[in-house]
LOKEFI-699835 format. One record per residue (C-alpha): residue in one letter; x, y, z. Coordinates in steps of 0.25 Angstrom, whole numbers. Example, Ala and Ser with C-alpha at 12.3 -4.5 7.8 and 13.67 -1.06 7.14 Angstrom:
<nodes>
<'a'; <49; -18; 31>>;
<'s'; <55; -4; 29>>;
</nodes>
This chain:
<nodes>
<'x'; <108; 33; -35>>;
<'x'; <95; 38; -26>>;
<'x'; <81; 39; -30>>;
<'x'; <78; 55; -34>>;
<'x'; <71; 63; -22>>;
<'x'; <57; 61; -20>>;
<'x'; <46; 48; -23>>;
<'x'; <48; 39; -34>>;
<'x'; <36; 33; -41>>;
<'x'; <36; 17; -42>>;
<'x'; <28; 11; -53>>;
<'x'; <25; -2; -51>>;
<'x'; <19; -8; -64>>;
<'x'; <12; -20; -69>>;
<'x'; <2; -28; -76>>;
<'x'; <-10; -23; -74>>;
<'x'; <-24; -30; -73>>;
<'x'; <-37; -28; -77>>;
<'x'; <-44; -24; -61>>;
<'x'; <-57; -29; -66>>;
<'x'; <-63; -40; -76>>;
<'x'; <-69; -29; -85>>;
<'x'; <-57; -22; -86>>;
<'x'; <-50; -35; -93>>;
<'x'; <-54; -31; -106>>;
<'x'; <-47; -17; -106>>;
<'x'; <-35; -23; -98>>;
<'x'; <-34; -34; -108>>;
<'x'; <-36; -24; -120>>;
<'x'; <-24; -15; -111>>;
<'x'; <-16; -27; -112>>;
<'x'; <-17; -29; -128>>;
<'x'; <-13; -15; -129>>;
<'x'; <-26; -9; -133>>;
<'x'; <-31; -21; -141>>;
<'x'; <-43; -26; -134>>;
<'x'; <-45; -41; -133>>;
<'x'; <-53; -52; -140>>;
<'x'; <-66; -55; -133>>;
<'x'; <-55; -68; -132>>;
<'x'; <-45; -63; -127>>;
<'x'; <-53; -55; -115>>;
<'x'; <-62; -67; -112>>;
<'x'; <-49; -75; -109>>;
<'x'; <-42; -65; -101>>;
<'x'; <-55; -62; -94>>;
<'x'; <-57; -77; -90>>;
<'x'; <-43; -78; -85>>;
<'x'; <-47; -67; -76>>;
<'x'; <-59; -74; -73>>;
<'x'; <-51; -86; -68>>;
<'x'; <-42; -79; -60>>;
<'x'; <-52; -70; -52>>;
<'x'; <-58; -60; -63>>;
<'x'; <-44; -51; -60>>;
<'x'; <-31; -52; -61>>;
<'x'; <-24; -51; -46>>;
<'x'; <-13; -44; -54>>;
<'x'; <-17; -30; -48>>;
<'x'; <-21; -33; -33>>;
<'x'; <-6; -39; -34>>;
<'x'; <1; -28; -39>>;
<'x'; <-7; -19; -32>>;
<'x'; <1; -27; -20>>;
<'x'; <14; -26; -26>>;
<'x'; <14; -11; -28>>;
<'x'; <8; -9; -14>>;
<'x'; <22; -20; -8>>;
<'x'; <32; -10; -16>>;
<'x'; <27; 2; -13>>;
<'x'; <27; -3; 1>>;
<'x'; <40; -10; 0>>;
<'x'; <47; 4; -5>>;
<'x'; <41; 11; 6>>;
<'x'; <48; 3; 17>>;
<'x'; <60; 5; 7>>;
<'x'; <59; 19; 3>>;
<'x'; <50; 26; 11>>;
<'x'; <42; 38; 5>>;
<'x'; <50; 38; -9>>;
<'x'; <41; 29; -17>>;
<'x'; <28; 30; -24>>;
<'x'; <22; 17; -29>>;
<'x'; <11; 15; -41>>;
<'x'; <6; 4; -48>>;
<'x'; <5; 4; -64>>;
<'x'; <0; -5; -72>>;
<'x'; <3; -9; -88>>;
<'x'; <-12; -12; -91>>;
<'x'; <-24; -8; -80>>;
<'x'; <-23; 4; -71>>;
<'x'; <-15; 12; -65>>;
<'x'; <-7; 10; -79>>;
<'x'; <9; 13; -77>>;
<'x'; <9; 26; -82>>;
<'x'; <-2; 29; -73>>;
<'x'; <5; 25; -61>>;
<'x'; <17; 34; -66>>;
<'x'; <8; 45; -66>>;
<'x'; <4; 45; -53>>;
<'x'; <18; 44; -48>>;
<'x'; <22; 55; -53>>;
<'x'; <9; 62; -47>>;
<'x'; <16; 57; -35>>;
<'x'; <28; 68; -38>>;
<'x'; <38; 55; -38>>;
<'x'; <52; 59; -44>>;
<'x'; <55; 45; -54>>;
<'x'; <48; 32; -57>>;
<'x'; <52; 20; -53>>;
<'x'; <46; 7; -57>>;
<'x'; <44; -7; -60>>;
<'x'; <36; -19; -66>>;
<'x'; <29; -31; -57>>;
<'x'; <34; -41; -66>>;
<'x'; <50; -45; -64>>;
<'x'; <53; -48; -81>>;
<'x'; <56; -38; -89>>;
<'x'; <51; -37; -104>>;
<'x'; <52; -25; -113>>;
<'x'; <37; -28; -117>>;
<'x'; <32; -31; -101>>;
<'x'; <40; -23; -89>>;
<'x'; <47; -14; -100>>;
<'x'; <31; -10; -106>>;
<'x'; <30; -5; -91>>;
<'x'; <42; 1; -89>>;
<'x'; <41; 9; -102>>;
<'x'; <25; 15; -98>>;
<'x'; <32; 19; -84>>;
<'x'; <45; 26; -90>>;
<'x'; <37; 32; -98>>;
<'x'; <26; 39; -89>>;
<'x'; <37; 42; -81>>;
<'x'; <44; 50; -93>>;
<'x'; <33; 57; -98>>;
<'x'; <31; 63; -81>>;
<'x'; <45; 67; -81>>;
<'x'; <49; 55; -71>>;
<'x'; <62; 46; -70>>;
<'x'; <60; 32; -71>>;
<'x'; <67; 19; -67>>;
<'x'; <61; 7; -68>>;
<'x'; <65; -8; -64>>;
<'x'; <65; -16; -77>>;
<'x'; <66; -31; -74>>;
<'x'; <68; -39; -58>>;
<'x'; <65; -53; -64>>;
<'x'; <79; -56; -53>>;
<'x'; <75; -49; -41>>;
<'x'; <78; -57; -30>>;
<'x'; <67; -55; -23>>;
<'x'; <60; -59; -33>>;
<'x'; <68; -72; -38>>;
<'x'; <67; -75; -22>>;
<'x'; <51; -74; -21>>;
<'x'; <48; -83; -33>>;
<'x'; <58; -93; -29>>;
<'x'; <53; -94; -16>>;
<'x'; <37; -97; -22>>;
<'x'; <44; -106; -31>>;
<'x'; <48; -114; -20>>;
<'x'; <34; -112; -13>>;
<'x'; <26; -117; -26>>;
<'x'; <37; -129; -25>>;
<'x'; <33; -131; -11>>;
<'x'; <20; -131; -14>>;
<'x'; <21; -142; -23>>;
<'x'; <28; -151; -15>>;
<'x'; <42; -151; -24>>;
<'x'; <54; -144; -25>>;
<'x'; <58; -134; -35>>;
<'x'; <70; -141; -35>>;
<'x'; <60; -156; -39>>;
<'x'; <65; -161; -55>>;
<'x'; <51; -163; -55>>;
<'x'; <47; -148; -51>>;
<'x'; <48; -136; -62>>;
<'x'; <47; -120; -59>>;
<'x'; <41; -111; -73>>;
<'x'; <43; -98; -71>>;
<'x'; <35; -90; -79>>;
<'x'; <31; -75; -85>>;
<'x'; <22; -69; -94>>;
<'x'; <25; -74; -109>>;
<'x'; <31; -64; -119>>;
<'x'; <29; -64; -133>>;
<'x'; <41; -70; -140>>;
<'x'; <46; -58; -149>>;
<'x'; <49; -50; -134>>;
<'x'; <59; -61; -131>>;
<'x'; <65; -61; -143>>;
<'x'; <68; -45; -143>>;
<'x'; <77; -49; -133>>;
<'x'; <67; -45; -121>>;
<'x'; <73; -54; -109>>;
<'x'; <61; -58; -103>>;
<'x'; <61; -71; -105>>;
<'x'; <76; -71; -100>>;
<'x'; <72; -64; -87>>;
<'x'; <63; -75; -85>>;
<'x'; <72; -83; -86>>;
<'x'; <80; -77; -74>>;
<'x'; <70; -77; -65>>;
<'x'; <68; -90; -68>>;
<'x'; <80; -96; -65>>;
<'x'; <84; -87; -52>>;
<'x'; <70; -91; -47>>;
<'x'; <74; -107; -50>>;
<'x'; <86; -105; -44>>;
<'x'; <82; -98; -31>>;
<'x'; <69; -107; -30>>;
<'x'; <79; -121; -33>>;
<'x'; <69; -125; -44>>;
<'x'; <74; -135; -53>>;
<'x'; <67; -135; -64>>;
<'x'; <62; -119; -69>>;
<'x'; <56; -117; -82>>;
<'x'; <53; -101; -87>>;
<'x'; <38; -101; -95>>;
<'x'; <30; -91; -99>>;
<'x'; <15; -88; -97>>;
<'x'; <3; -80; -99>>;
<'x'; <7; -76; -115>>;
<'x'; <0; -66; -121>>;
<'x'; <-12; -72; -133>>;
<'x'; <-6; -67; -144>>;
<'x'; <-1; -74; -157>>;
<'x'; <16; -72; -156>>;
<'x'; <25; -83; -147>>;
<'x'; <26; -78; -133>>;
<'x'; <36; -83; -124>>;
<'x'; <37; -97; -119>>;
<'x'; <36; -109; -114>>;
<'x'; <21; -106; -109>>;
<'x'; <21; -111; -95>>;
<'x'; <7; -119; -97>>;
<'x'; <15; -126; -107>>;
<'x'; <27; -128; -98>>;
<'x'; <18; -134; -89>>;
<'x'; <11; -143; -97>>;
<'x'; <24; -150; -103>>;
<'x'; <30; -151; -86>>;
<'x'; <25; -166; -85>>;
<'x'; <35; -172; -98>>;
<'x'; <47; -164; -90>>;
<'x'; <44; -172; -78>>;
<'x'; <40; -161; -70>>;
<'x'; <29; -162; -60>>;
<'x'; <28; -149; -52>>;
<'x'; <29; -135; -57>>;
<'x'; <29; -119; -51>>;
<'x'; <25; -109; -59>>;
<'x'; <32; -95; -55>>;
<'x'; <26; -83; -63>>;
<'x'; <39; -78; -59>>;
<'x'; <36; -65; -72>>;
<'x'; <24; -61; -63>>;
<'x'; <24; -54; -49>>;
<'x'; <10; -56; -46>>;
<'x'; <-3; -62; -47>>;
<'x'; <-11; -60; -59>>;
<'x'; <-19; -65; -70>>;
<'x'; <-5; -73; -77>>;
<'x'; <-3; -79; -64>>;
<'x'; <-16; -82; -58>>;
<'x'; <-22; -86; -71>>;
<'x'; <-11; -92; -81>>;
<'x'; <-3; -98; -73>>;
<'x'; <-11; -103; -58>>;
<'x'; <-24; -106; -68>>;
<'x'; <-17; -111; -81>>;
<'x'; <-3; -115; -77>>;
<'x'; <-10; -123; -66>>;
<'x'; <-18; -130; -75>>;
<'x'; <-8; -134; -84>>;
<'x'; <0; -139; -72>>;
<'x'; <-12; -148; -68>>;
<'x'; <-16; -152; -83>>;
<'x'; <0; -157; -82>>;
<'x'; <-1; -163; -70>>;
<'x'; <11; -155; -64>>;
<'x'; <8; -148; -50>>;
<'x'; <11; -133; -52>>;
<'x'; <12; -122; -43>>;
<'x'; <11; -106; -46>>;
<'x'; <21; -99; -39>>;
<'x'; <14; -87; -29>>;
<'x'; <16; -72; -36>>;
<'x'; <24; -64; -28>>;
<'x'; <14; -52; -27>>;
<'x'; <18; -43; -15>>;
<'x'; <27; -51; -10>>;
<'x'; <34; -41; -1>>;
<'x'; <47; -45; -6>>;
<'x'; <46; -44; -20>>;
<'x'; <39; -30; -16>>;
<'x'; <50; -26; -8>>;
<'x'; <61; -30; -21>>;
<'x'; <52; -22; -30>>;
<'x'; <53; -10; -21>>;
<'x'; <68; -13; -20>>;
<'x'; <68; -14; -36>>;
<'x'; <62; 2; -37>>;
<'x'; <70; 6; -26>>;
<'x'; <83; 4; -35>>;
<'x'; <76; 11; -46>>;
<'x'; <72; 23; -38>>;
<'x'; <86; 24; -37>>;
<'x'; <91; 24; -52>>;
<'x'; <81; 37; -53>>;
<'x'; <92; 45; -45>>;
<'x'; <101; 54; -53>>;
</nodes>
């Protein structure tokens, strides 16, 4: 089927980050769903902040990604799309970002997450704010639910394997060398609703060990939330720290759940994983975030080009 006559809207959605260190408190209090922070709580976000710059890169980066897709569907499509940026937890907010599409007069909604592993209670949080801004302005929307086995994607992340190897002087392939791929933890009780999370992980994993010829690939978690029920695990800082008693002497960490540079990357994994790594006596290398990486731009525009065309009817 064709797309409907006339512009369609293209939200891109992600994260979100607080834009300046005194925003960290009301972003943090956004984050616990209206419940504001320990003076605990913001002290340790603010000094992991603090370590990594004061701010998060997260929304330089995906400023960069929605300008690469927008792009990337203009060489495609030229003249049919409209591009915004919505966020789940600092401005422009998701429905805000629907909103203005519709200023725009576009005739449907199309629309995906930055992040390629779908849970109902993370990318379907998204999903259900934009379907639902969309439905109260009278717009038909299709959105892309999950693309944890996009080629392009399993393709780039396999191939900064391989360079994070290089670097180290081994091959993925060495008994001695070990490839954690990781995502953002999950409370325990969402796995075991049946969610498929942790399985999609999984996948990723293994299409990215196979295409990379890593011998030895690990799926860990990170960067759990600080809150009294199990999340999911084994934590990668712990992974790490039990690699010497497996004989292991070299490990790449491939954030594989993130697309970008931000505070889980630049903080939990290249400040803490890295010293855990150090404290094990293990070499380590992170593998470099995708960003806008022109490819994984142009598979994203690919992604919404196909969803343009389930709005037809």
């Amino acid at each position: 089927m064709s797309a409907p006559p006339g512009r369609i809207g293209a939200v891109l959605m992600a994260y979100g980050t607080p834009a300046r260190a005194e925003d960290v408190e009301s972003f943090y209090t956004d984050v616990r769903r209206g419940r504001p922070p320990s003076p605990e709580q913001l002290a340790d976000l603010v000094r992991r902040y603090g370590a990594v710059g004061g701010t998060s890169q997260l929304a330089a980066r995906t400023a960069d990604q929605v300008a690469g897709v927008a792009a990337a569907l203009e060489r495609a499509w030229p003249g049919r799309f409209v591009c915004r940026y919505g966020s789940k937890h600092a401005a422009p907010r998701i429905e805000e970002a629907v909103e203005e599409l519709a200023k725009e007069g576009v005739s449907g909604i199309v629309g995906l997450v930055l992040a390629p592993h779908y849970s109902s209670v993370s990318v379907g949080e998204y999903l259900e704010r934009a379907g639902a801004a969309a439905g109260d302005l009278g717009l038909p929307a299709v959105f892309v639910e999950d693309w944890h086995l996009e080629p392009v994607l399993v393709d780039l992340l396999a191939e900064r394997v391989e360079a994070a190897f290089g670097e180290l002087g081994v091959s993925p392939a060495d008994p001695a060398a070990v490839l954690l791929v990781t995502a953002h933890s999950l409370p325990v009780r969402v796995i075991e609703s049946g969610d498929g999370y942790d399985r999609r992980l999984e996948e990723t994993a293994a299409a990215v060990g196979a295409a990379s010829g890593a011998g030895r690939v690990q799926v860990c978690w990170q960067s759990a939330g600080r809150t009294p029920e199990p999340w999911i695990g084994p934590d990668v800082l712990q992974v790490i720290s039990s690699l010497p008693g497996t004989g292991a002497t070299h490990v790449v960490v491939c954030p594989a759940g993130f697309t970008s540079d931000h505070l889980e990357v630049n903080y939990d994994l290249d400040v803490e994983a890295a010293a855990a790594a150090r404290a094990a006596g293990i070499a380590w290398r992170r593998t470099a975030s995708l960003n806008a990486e022109p490819r994984l731009c142009e598979a994203l525009a690919g992604l919404l080009q196909r969803a343009a065309a389930e709005l037809g009817g």
